[in-house]
C-alpha positions as CSV (number, residue, x, y, z in Angstrom):
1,X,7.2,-21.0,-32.6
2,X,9.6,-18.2,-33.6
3,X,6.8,-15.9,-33.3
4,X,6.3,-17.0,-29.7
5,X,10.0,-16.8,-29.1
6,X,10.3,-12.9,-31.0
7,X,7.4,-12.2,-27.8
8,X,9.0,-12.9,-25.3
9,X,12.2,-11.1,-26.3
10,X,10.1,-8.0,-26.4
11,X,10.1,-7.2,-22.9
12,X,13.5,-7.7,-22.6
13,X,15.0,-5.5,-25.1
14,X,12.6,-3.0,-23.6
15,X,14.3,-3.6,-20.2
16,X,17.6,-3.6,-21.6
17,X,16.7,0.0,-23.6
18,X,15.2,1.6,-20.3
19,X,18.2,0.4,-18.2
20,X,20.3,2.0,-21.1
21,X,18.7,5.6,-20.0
22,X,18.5,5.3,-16.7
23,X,21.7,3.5,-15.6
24,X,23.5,7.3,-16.4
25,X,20.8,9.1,-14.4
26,X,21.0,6.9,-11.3
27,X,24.5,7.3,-11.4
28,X,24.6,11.0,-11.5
29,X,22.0,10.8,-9.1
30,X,24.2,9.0,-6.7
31,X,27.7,12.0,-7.5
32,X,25.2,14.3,-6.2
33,X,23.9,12.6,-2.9
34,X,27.5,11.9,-2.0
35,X,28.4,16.1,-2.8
36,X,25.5,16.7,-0.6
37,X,26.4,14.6,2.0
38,X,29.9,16.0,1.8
39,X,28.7,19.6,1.8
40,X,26.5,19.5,4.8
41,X,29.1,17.6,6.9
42,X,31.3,20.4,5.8
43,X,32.8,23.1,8.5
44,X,30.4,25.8,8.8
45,X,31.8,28.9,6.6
46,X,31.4,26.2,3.9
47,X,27.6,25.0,4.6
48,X,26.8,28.4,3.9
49,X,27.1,28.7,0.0
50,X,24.9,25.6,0.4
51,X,22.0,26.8,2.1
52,X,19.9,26.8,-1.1
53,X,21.2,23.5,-2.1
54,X,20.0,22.0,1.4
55,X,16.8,24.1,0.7
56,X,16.5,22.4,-2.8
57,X,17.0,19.1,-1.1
58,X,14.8,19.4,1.6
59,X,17.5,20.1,4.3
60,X,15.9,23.4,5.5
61,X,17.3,26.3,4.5
């Protein structure tokens, strides 16, 4: 039975460990969408350092 039981605690310490990884990323992922955001809804002598980040991003350049 322990066997069994050391099984299904498997798949969760493999969820735990990738949530562990990508918790940080998503995160940073997030900081940067919200800069973005905040940089294209900028007045315009601003939005132009960003052209190549809206580029990057898909926003045209």
């Amino acid at each position: 039975m322990s066997d069994h039981n050391a099984l299904i605690g498997i798949p969760r310490f493999i969820e735990l460990e990738i949530n562990k990884h990508t918790a940080p990323l998503l995160a940073r992922i997030a900081e940067l969408e919200k800069r973005v955001n905040e940089l294209e809804s900028a007045p315009q002598p601003e939005r132009h350092k960003t052209g190549l980040l809206r580029f990057l991003t898909g926003g045209g350049a």
